[in-house]
C-alpha positions in Angstrom: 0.0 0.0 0.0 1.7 3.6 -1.1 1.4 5.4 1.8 -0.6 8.9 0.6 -1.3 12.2 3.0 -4.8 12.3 3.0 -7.5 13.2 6.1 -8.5 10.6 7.5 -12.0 11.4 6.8 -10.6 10.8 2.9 -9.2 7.5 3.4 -12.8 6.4 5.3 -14.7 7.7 2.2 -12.2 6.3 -0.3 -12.1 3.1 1.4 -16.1 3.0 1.8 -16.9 3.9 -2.1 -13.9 1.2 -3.0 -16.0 -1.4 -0.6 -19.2 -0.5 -1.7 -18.7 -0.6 -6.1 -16.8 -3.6 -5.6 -13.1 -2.2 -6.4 -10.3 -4.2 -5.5 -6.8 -4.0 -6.8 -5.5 -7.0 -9.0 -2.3 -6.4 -7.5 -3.1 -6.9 -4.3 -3.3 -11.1 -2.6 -6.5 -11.3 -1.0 -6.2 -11.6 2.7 -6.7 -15.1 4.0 -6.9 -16.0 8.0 -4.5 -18.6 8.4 -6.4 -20.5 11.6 -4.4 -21.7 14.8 -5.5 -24.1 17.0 -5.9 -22.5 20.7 -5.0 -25.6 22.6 -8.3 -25.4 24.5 -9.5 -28.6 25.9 -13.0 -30.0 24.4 -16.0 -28.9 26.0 -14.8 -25.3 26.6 -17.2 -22.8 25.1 -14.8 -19.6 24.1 -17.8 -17.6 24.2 -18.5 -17.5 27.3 -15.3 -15.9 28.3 -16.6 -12.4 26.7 -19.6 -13.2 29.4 -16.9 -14.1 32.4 -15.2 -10.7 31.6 -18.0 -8.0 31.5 -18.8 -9.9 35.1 -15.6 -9.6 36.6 -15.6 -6.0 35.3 -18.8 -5.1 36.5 -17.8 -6.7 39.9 -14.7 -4.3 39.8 -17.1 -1.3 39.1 -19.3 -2.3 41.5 -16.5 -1.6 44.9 -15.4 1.3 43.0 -18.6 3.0 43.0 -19.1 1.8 46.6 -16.1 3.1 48.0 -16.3 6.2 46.3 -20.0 6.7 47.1 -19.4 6.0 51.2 -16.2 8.5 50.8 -18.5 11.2 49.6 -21.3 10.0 52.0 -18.5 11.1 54.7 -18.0 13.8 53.3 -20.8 15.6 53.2 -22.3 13.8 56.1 -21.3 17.4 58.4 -22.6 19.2 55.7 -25.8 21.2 56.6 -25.3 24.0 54.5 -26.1 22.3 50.9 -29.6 21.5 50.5 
């Protein structure tokens, strides 16, 4: 690929209207995935790690926001001024 200054919002367009007519250079190979096994024992469901993740990260969230909520709780809790 010749590298070209262009905006970026140039390249997304160029790329988009080369995408959507169909376009592709003769010159270039066509881009094949070349698989690899993962060495994951049978019975293992790889999509359920995405699922194991966003708990884990909502379980991190969750004491974040709870400590910071009691430090502000403590706080304010002298403060009678504020409504």
């Amino acid at each position: 690929m010749v590298k070209e200054h262009k905006s970026f919002k140039e390249l997304v367009n160029t790329a988009l209207y080369q995408f959507l007519s169909g376009y592709h250079d003769p010159e270039e190979p066509p881009f094949i995935v070349q698989p690899k096994a993962m060495g994951l024992n049978s019975g293992i469901d790889i999509s359920e790690f995405n699922k194991l993740v966003d708990d884990l990260d909502s379980d991190a969230f969750l004491e974040v926001a709870d400590l910071s909520n009691a430090s502000y709780k403590a706080n304010t809790a002298g403060d009678h001024d504020n409504p």
